[in-house]
DRENKOLGU-852995 format. One line per field, with one value per residue (C-alpha): residue in one letter; z, y, x. Coordinates in steps of 0.05 Angstrom, whole numbers, plus 5000, padded with zeros to 4 digits. Example, Ala and Ser with C-alpha at 12.3 -4.5 7.8 and 13.67 -1.06 7.14 Angstrom:
<pts>
res: A,S
zz: 5156,5143
yy: 4910,4979
xx: 5246,5273
</pts>
This chain:
<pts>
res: X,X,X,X,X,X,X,X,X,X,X,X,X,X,X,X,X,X,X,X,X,X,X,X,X,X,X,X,X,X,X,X,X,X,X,X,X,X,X,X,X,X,X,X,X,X,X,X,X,X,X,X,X,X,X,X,X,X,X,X,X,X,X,X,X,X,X,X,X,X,X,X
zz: 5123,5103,5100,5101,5053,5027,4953,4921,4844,4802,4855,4845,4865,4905,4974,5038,5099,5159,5189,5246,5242,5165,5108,5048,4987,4934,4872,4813,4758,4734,4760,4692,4664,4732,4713,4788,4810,4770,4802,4867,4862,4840,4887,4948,4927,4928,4990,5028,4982,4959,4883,4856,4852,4929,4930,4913,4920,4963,4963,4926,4857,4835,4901,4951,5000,4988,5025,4996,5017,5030,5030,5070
yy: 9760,9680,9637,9551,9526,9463,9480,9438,9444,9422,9450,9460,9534,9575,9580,9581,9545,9525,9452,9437,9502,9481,9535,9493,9540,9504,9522,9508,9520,9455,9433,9432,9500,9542,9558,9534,9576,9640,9625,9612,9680,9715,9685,9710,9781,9780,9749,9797,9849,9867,9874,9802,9831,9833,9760,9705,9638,9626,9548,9496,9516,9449,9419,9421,9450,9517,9573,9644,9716,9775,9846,9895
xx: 8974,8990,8943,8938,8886,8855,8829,8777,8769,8707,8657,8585,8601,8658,8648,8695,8686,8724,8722,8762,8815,8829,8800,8772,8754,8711,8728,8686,8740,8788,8852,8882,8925,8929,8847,8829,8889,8864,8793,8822,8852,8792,8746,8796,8803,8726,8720,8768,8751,8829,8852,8883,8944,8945,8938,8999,9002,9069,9069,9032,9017,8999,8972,8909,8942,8966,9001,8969,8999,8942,8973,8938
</pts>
């Protein structure tokens, strides 16, 4: 499964929501040294409940806007 998302970093707390078909995750780590990207990671596995290792970003390592890959 691919998914489009919006990532914001330095967030009170993680959370997903969706607003007008777009999927923002809030992530409370730091854009700086891939630490919001690790976060981002581990909050997804959690949230779909799959090991991290299911999970890659496909597109947009170092932007908002990211393309992630969920293995079944």
């Amino acid at each position: 499964m691919k998914i489009n998302i919006k990532v914001i970093p330095n967030s009170k707390e993680n959370s997903l929501t969706i607003q007008n078909d777009q999927i923002i995750v809030k992530i409370n780590a730091p854009a700086v040294d891939g630490k919001a990207n690790k976060e981002l990671i581990k909050f997804l596995s959690e949230y779909y409940k799959v090991k991290k290792s299911k999970i890659k970003i496909i597109k947009g390592e170092k932007s908002r806007y990211k393309i992630i890959s969920i293995e079944n």
